[in-house]
KOLVOGU-958756 format. One line per 5 residues: number of its first residue (from 1); for each residue y, z, x of C-alpha. Coordinates in Angstrom, 2 decimals, always signed. Layout:
NUM = Y/Z/X; ...
//
This chain:
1 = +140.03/+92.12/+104.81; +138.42/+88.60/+104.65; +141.94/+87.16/+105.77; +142.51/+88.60/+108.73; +142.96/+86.38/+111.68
6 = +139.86/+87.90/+113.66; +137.33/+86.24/+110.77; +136.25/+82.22/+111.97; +138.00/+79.98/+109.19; +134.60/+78.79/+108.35
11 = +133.66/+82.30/+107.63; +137.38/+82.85/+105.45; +136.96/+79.35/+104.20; +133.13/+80.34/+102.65; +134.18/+83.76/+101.63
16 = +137.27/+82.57/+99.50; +135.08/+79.75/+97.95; +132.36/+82.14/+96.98; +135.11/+84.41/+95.37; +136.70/+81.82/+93.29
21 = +133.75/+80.42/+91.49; +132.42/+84.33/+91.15; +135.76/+85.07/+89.33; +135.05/+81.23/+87.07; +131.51/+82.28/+86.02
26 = +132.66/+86.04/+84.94; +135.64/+84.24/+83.11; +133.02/+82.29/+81.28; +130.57/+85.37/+80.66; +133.98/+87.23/+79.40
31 = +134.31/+83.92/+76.87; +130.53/+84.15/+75.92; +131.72/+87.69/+74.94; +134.62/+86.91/+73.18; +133.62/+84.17/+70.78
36 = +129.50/+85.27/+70.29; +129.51/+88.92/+69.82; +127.96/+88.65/+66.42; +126.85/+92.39/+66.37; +130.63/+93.72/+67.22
41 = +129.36/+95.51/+70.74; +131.91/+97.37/+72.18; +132.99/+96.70/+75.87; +131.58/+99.90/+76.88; +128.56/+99.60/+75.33
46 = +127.89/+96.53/+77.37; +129.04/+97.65/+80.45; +125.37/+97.48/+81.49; +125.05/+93.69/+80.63; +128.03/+92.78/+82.28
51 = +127.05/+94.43/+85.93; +123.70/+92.84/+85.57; +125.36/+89.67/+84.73; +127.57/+89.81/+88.07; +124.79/+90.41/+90.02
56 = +122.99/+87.38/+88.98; +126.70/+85.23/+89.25; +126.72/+86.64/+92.49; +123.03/+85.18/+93.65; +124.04/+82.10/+92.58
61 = +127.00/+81.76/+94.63; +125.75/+83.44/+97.52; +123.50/+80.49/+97.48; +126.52/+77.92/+97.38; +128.17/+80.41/+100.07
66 = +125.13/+80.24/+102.08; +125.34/+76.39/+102.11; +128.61/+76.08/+102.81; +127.97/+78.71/+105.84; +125.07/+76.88/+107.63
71 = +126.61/+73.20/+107.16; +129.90/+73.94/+107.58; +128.85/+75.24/+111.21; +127.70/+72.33/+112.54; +131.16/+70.40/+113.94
76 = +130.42/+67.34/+112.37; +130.21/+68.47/+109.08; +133.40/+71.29/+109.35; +135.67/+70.79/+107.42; +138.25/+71.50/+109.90
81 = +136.97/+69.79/+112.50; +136.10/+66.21/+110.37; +138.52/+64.71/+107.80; +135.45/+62.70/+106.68; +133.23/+66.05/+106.47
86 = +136.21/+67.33/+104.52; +136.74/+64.39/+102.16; +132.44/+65.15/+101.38; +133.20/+68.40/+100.59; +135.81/+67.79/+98.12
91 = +133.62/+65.47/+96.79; +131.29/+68.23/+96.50; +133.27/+70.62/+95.11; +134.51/+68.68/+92.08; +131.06/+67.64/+91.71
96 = +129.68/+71.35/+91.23; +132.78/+72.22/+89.52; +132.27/+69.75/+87.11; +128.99/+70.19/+86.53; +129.79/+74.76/+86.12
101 = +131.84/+74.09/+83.58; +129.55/+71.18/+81.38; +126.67/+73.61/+82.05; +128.64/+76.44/+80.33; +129.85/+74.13/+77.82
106 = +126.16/+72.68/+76.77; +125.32/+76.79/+76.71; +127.75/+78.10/+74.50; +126.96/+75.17/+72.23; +123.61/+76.01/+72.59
111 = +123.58/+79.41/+72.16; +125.90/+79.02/+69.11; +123.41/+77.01/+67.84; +120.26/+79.15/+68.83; +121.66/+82.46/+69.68
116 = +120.05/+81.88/+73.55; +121.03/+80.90/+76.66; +120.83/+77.52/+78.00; +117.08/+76.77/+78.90; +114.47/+73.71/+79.94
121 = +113.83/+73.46/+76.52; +117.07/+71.40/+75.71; +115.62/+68.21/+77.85; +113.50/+67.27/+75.35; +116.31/+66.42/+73.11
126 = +116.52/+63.67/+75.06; +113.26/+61.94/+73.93; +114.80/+61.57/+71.08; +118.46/+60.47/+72.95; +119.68/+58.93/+69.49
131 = +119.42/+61.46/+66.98; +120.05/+64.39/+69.53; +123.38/+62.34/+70.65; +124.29/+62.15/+66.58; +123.66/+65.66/+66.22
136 = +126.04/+66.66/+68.65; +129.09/+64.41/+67.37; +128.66/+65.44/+63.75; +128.44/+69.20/+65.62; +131.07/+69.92/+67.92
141 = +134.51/+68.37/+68.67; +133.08/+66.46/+71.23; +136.61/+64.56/+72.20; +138.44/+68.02/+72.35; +135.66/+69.51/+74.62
146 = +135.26/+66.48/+77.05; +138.95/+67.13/+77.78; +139.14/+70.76/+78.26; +136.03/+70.20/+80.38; +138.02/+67.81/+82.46
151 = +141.27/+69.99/+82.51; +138.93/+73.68/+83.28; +137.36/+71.56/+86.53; +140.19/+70.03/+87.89; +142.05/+74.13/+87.65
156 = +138.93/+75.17/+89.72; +139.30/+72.27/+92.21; +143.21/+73.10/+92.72; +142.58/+76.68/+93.20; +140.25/+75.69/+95.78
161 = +142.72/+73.45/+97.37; +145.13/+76.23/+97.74; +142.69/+78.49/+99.31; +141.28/+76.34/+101.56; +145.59/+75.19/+102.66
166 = +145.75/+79.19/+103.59; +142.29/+79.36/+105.11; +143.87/+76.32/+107.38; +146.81/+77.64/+108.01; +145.20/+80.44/+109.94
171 = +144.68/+80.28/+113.52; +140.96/+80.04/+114.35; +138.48/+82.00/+116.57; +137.97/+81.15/+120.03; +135.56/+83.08/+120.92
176 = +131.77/+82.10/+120.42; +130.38/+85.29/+120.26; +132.28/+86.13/+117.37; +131.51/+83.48/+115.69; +127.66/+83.68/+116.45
181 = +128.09/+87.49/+114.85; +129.91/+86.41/+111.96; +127.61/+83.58/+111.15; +124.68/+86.41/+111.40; +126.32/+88.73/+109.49
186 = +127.19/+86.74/+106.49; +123.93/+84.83/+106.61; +122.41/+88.59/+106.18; +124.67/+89.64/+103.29; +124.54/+86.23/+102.00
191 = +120.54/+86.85/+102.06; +121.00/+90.13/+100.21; +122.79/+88.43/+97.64; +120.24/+86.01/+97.33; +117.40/+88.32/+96.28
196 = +119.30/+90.51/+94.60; +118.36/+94.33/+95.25; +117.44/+97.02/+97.47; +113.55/+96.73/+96.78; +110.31/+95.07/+97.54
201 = +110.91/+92.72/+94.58; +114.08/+90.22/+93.99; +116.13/+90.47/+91.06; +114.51/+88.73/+88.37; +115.34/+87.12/+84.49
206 = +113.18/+89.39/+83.07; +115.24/+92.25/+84.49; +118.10/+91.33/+81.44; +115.50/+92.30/+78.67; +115.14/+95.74/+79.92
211 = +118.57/+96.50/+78.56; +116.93/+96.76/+75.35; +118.80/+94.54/+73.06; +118.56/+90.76/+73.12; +122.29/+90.14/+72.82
216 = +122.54/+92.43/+75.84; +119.97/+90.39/+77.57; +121.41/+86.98/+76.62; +124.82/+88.48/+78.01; +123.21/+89.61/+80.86
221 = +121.76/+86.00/+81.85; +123.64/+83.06/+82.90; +122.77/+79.53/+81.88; +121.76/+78.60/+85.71; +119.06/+81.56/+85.56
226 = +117.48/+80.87/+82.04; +117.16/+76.94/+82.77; +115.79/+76.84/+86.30; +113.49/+79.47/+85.12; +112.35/+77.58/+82.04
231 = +112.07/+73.92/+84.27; +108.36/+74.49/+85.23; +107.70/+75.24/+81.99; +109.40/+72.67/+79.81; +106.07/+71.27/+78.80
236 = +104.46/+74.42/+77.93; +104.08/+73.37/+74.55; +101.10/+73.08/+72.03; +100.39/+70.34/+69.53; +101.13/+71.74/+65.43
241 = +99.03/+68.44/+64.90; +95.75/+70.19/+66.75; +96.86/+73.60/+64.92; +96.96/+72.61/+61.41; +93.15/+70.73/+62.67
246 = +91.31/+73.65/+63.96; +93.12/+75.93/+61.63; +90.45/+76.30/+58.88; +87.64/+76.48/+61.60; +89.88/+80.05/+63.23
251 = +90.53/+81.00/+59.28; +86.97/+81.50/+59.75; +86.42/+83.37/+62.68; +89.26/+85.59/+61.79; +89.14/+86.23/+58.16
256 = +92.47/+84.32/+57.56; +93.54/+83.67/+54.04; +98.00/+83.64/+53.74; +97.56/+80.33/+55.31; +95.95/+76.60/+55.44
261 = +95.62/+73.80/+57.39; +98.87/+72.37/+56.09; +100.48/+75.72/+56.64; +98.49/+77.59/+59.63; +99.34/+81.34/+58.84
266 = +97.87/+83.74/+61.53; +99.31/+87.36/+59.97; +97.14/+89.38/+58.23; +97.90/+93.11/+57.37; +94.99/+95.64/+58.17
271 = +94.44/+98.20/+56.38; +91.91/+101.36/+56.49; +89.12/+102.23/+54.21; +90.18/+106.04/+54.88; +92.48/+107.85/+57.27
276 = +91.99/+110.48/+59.88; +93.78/+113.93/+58.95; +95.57/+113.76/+62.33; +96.96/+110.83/+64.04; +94.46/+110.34/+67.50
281 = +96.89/+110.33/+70.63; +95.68/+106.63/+72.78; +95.69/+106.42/+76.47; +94.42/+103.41/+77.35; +93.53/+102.89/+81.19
286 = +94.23/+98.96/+82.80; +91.59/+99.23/+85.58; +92.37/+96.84/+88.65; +90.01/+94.10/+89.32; +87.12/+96.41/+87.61
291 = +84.36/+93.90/+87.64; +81.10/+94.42/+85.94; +79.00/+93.93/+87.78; +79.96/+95.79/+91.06; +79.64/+98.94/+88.84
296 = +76.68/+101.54/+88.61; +77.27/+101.14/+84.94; +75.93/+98.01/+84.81; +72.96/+98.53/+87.16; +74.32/+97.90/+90.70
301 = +72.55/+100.52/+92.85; +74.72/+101.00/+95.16; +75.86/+104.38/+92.83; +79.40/+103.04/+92.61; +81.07/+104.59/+89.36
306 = +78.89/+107.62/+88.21; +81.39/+109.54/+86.42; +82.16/+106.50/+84.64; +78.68/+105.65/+83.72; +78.58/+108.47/+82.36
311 = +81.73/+108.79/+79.91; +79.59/+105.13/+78.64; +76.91/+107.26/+77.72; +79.08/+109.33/+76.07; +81.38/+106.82/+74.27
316 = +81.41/+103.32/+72.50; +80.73/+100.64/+75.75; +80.70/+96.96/+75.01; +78.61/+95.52/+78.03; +79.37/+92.10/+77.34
321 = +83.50/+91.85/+77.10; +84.98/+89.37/+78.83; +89.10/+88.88/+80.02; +90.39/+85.75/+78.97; +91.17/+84.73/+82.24
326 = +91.69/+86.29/+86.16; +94.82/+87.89/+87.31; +96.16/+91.35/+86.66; +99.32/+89.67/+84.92; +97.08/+87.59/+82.64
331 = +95.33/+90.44/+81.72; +97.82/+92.70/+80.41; +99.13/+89.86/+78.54; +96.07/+89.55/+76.96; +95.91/+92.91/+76.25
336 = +99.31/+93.82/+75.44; +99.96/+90.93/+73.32; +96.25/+90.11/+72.17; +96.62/+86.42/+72.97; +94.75/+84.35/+75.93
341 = +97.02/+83.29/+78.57; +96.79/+79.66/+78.73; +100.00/+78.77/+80.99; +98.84/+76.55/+83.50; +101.08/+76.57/+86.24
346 = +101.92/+79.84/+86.16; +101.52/+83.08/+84.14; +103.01/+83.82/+80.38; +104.81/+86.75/+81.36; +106.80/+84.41/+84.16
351 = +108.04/+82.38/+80.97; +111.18/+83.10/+79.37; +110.39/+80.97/+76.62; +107.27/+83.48/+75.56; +109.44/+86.78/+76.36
356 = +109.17/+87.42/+72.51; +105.74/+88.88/+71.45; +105.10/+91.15/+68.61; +102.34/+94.01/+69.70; +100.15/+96.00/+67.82
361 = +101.37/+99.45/+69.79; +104.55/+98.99/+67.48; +102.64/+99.62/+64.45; +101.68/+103.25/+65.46; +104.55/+104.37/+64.16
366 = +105.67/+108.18/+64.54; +104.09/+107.62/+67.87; +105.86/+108.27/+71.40; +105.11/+104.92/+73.82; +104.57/+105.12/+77.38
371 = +103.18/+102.95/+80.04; +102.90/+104.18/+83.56; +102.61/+102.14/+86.55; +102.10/+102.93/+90.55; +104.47/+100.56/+91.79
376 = +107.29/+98.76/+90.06; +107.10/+97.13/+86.57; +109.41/+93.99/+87.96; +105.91/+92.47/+89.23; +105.25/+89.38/+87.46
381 = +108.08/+90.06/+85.35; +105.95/+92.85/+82.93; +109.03/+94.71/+82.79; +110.27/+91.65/+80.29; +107.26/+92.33/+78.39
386 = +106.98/+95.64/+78.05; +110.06/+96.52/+77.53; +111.29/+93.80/+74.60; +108.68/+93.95/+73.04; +107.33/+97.79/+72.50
391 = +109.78/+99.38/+71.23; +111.61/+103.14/+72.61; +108.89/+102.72/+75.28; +108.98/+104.95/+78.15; +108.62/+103.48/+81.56
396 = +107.05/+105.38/+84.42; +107.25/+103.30/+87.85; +106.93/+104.50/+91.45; +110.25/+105.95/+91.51; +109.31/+108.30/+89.12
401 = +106.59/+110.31/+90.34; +106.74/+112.97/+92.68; +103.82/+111.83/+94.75; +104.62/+109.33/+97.76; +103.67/+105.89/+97.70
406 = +100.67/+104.96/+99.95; +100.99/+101.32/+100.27; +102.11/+98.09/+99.11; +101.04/+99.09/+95.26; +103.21/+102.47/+95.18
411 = +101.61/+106.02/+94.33; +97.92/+106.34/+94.86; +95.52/+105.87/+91.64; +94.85/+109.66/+91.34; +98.61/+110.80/+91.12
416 = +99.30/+107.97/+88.84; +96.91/+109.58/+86.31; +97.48/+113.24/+87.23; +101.36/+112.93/+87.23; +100.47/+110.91/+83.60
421 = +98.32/+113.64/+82.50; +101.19/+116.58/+83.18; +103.74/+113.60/+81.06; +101.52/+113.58/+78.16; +100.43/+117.24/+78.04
426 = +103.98/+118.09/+77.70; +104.06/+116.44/+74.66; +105.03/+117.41/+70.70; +103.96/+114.40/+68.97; +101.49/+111.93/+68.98
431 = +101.88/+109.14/+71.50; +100.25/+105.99/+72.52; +99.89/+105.42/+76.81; +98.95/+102.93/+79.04; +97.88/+103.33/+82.60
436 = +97.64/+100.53/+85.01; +95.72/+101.03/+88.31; +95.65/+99.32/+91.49; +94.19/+101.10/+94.26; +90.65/+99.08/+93.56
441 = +92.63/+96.08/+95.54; +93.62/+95.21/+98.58; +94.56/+96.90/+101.10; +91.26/+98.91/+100.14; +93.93/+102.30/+101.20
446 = +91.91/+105.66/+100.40; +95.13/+108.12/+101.19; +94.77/+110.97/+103.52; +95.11/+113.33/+101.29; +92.03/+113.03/+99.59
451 = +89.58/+112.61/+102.75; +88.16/+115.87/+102.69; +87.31/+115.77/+98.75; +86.22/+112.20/+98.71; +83.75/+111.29/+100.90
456 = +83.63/+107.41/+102.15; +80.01/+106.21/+102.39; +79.02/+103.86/+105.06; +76.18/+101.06/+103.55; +74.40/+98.50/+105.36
461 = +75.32/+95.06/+105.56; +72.56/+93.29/+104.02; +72.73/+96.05/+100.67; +76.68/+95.22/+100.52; +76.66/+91.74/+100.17
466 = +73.00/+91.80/+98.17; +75.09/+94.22/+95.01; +78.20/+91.82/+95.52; +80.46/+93.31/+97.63; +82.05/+92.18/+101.02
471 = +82.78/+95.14/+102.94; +82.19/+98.79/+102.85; +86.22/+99.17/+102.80; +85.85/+97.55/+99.00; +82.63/+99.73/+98.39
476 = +84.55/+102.58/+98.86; +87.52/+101.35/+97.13; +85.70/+100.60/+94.18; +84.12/+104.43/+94.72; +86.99/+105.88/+94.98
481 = +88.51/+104.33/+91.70; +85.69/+106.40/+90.23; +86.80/+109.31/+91.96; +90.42/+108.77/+90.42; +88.85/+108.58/+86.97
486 = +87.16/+112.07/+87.49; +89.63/+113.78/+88.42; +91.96/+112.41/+85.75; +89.03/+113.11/+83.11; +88.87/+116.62/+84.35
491 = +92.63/+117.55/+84.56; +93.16/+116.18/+80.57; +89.79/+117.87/+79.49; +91.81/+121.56/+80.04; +95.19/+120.16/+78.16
496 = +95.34/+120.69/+74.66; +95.61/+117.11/+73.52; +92.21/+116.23/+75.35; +90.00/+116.96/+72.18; +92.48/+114.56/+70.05
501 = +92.63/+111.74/+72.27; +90.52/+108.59/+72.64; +90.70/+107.25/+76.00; +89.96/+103.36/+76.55; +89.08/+101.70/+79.94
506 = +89.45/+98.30/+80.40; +89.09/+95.87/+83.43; +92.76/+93.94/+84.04; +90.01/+91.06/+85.13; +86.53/+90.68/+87.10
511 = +86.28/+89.63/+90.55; +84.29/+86.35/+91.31; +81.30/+87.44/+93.54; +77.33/+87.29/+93.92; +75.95/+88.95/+91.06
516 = +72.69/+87.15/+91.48; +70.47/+90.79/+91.61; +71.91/+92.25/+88.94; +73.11/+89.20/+86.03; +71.06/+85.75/+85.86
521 = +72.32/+82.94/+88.39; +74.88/+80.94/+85.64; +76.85/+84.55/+85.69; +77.50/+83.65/+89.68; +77.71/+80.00/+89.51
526 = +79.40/+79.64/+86.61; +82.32/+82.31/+87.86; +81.48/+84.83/+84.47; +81.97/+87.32/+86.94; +85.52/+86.52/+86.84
531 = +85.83/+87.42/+83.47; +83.65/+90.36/+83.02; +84.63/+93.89/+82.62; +84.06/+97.09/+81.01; +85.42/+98.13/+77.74
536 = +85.12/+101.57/+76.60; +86.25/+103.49/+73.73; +85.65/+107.26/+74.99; +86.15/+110.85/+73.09; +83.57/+112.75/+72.08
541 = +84.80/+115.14/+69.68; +85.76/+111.71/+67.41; +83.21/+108.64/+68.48; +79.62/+108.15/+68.29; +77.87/+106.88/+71.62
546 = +77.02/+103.86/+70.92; +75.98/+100.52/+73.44; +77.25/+97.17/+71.87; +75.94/+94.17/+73.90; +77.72/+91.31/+71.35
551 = +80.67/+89.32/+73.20; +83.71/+90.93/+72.87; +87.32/+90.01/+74.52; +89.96/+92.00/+75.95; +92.62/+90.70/+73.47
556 = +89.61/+92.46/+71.17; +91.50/+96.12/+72.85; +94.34/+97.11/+70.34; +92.77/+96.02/+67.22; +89.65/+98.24/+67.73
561 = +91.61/+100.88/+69.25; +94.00/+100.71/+66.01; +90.69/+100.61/+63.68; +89.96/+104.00/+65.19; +93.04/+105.47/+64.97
566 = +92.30/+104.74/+61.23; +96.00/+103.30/+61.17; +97.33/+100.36/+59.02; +98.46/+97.38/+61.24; +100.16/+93.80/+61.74
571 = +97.37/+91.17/+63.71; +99.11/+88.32/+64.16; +97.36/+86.99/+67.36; +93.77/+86.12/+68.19; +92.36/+89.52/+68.69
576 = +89.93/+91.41/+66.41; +88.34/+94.94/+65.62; +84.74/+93.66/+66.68; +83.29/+97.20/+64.90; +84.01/+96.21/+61.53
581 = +80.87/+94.47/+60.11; +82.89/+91.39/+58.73; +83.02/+89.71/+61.98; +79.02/+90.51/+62.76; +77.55/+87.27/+63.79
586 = +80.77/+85.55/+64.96; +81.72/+87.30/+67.82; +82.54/+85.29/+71.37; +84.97/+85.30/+73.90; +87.27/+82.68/+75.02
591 = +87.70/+82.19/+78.60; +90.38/+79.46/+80.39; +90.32/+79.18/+83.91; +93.49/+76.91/+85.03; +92.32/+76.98/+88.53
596 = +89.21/+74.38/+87.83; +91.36/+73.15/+84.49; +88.23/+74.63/+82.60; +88.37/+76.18/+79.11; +85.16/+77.60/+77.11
601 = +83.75/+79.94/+75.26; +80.76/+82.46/+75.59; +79.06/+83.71/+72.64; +75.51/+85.62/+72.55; +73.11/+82.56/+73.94
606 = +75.33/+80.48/+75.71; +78.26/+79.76/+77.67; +80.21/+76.06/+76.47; +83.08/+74.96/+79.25; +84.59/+71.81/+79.42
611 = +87.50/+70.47/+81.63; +90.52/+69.92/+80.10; +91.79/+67.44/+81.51; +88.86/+64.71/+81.67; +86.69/+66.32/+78.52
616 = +83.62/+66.55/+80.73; +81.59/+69.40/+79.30; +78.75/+71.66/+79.77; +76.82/+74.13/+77.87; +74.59/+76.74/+79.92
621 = +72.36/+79.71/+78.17; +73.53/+83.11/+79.66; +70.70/+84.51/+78.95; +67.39/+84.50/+80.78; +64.30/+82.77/+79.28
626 = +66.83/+80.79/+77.21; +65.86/+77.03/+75.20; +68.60/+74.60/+75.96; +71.20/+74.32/+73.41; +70.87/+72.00/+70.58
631 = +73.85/+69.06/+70.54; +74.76/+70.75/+66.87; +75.23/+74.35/+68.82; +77.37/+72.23/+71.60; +79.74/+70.48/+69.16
636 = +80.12/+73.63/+67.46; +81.05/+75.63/+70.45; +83.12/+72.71/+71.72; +85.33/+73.05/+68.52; +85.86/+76.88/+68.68
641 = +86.94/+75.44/+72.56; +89.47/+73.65/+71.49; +90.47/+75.52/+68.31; +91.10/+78.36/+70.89; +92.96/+76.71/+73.30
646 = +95.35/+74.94/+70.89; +96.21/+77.98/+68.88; +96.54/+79.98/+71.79; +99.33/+77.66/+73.33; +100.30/+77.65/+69.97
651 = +100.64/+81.65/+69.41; +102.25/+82.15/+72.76; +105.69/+80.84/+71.45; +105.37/+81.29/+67.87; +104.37/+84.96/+67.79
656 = +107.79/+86.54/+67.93; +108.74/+90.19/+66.39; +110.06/+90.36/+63.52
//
């Protein structure tokens, strides 16, 4: 169809281009196949990997077809129109032909040396140029490859050649119009290509780890994908020098004892005093942007969450839990993984590198996993962590609910959990949920359907912004997140696993605000407000009430929630079950804020911050009526700082499943 005479020869001339090197880079993902299938997958078995594969071959040349489109258009630079435009391009061509084929070379070296693709990581080699250079003679037939890389581009570059002689041989398009409506029309598809799927997100990396196996995924993936994605973070990295430093100060804090400061070892295997005669089903609720302080619970009178204040009466609150940092993708890292997120320029679960995690969920075993979600999981690449790393989970997103969606976040908050609730109910075994809200955000939408039930209130000015608030749209937001709650809370109370069941609620982050009438003035100046959210442990048939105001962390979540459950577990990560009495009188939180490059900690007086970048530092009492710190308390808290920090970068890498 692309050859027919009615197509402009720029258009043919793209089209055949864009075909060629689509047919070279399945070729080489057929060779990856062929020599690297360790586990002896069949074809059919990944059929799944291949598709996803072409689809991300496919973006990359619709990006070279794209190119080749929009400066091949312009006369000058046409290829038909210019011998010197088409002497460039052939220089082009041999140059991105050349450099295809070494890429694929380096990443079948590479992933026959590291079983993964081709990523940022290999640049550092070159620091050390010498030995890395060494390595690869006394490796690989260096000679042998150099040629067949030489003989494999120069193929591609004659089968080019011959396409473009038919392409020329064609008679070309007079007409402008058609050409204007061609150039739209592939510009479009070209586009599509480009971003990869019908859907409000583009197709993304962490898209290959859904397939559930990592050969699958490293299949899936070409070596273009896996090293621009790893480039911005090719100096995510952490110092084993600082590690092994601060490692007998964190042996402290977290009862350590496999390792030592020559040998930092962060796994230790939990195990109950007694057991509970049936396993406790978990549904644990990720509340969006659930701040603190905008919440009755915490005082504000503005009467915002009153079903939730009182399930805290009912259930085990800690007032004083912090997130590690702000941003809903941060936060269920932290929680999820139960290490701080201390990427800089981005977030964790955006790095391929750190796609690896082992999670506490896996070690309630005989349990049924699911995590439910209102819009789609491909957000800030969670689906890569989710996914890899819990295993036989079962994925809910906005396609899979009856209910419609109401705006840019999918299905409102109260048929995400009612839709959950029917899930669960129907369930045989025990099983371990998540929920993750998002109605509590911008837009601020409160859908139709619930106007007559929920009633929006309508508060003065001066009260809004007094109880930290900005408009009465996020009042009622924030109300109506409450409302969501109840009605959930109601619907599970008349299902039969209600009674067996501890629900948790924790904030995905605070929201940085005025707090100044509820929390002393560091809380607001100091952004703690950021950080600070609710964390309750509700069910009353199995907890005791109980108010703990000692600093507690949302990485803190599956540890106590697994100390609960009464269930033996894996803690490899930074997180710790705050209601056993061993860690009384060393409990803090940890907060990084990459935005102002600050990192601290808050324990029960004060708060310690320091910038980590220049080392200027500050220590501030969080408490009203407060002495100042003494400079033993500041170098104290400046070392858990750092200690934090380091083995945090440190754990984000190097805390892989087994």
């Amino acid at each position: 169809m692309m050859m027919k005479s009615g197509l402009p020869r720029t258009a043919r001339w793209t089209l055949s281009t864009g075909f060629l090197f689509l047919v070279v880079l399945t070729l080489m993902r057929i060779c990856l196949f062929l020599f690297f299938n360790r586990q002896s997958h069949s074809v059919g078995d990944l059929l799944s990997s291949f598709l996803l594969g072409f689809r991300f071959d496919l973006r990359m040349v619709c990006v070279l077809m794209m190119l080749m489109l929009v400066i091949g258009s312009i006369s000058p630079f046409n290829p038909f129109h210019s011998k010197p435009a088409r002497i460039s391009w052939n220089i082009f061509f041999g140059l991105i032909a050349f450099g295809l084929v070494l890429f694929y070379f380096v990443d079948f070296a590479h992933y026959a040396y590291l079983s993964q693709r081709l990523n940022a990581s290999v640049l550092n080699y070159l620091e050390d140029a010498g030995i890395s250079m060494n390595m690869v003679w006394q490796s690989y037939p260096v000679i042998k490859l150099i040629f067949g890389l030489l003989i494999v581009s120069l193929l591609i570059l004659w089968a080019r050649r011959i396409l473009f002689r038919r392409v020329e041989d064609r008679p070309s398009v007079k007409s402008k119009t058609k050409r204007i409506t061609w150039f739209i029309l592939l510009f479009l598809l070209f586009g599509l290509g480009i971003f990869g799927r019908f859907n409000q997100y583009p197709l993304r990396w962490s898209d290959a780890f859904q397939l559930g196996d990592d050969y699958k995924a490293q299949l899936a993936l070409n070596p273009f994908e896996s090293f621009l994605n790893t480039m911005k973070y090719r100096h995510s990295g952490y110092s084993v020098k600082k590690v092994k430093q601060y490692y007998p100060l964190m042996a402290q804090y977290f009862k350590l004892s496999s390792g030592s400061a020559d040998n930092p070892d962060f796994k230790r295997m939990i195990r109950p005093k007694d057991t509970l005669t049936a396993k406790p089903n978990v549904v644990l609720v990720i509340c969006e942007s659930f701040s603190a302080y905008k919440s009755s619970t915490f005082g504000n009178p503005l009467n915002t969450t009153p079903h939730f204040d009182q399930m805290c009466r009912q259930g085990i609150l800690f007032d004083r839990c912090f997130t590690p940092t702000y941003g809903t993708a941060r936060g269920v890292w932290a929680v999820v993984t139960g290490i701080p997120d201390v990427e800089i320029a981005n977030t964790a679960s955006r790095n391929p590198a750190a796609v690896d995690q082992h999670c506490i969920i896996n070690d309630f075993t005989g349990y049924e996993k699911f995590y439910f979600i209102g819009g789609s999981a491909s957000w800030a690449n969670i689906r890569g962590l989710l996914t890899n790393n819990i295993a036989g989970l079962h994925l809910y997103e906005e396609e899979d609910f009856k209910a419609g969606r109401v705006d840019v976040w999918g299905v409102s908050d109260k048929n995400l959990l009612l839709e959950s609730n029917k899930v669960l109910a129907a369930q045989s075994s025990p099983f371990f949920a998540v929920i993750q809200t998002a109605d509590n955000h911008r837009p601020y939408t409160i859908p139709a359907e619930d106007a007559a039930e929920f009633k929006k209130m309508n508060y003065p000015k001066d009260s809004i912004l007094k109880y930290g608030f900005e408009s009465n749209e996020e009042v009622n937001a924030f109300r109506y997140t409450d409302f969501c709650f109840q009605k959930f809370m109601e619907a599970a109370a008349k299902e039969n696993y209600f009674r067996n069941t501890i629900f948790v609620f924790i904030g995905d982050h605070g929201i940085p605000g005025n707090a100044n009438a509820l929390f002393p003035p560091v809380w607001t100046e100091k952004r703690l407000t950021s950080e600070h959210v609710p964390m309750l442990f509700y069910q009353p048939n199995l907890l005791k009430p109980a108010l703990i105001g000692r600093p507690a962390s949302q990485i803190d979540v599956l540890p106590i929630t697994a100390g609960l459950c009464k269930i033996p577990y894996l803690n490899s990560t930074l997180g710790r079950d705050l209601l056993d009495s061993a860690y009384a009188g060393k409990e803090f939180a940890f907060i990084f804020d990459p935005d102002s490059r600050m990192v601290g900690v808050v324990n029960d007086s004060f708060y310690f911050r320091q910038n980590f970048l220049s080392s200027n530092a500050e220590i501030v009492p969080v408490k009203e009526q407060m002495n100042n710190a003494s400079d033993i308390t500041k170098e104290h808290l400046r070392q858990l700082t750092e200690a934090m920090f380091e083995t945090s970068k440190y754990l984000l890498l190097n805390n892989k499943k087994k």
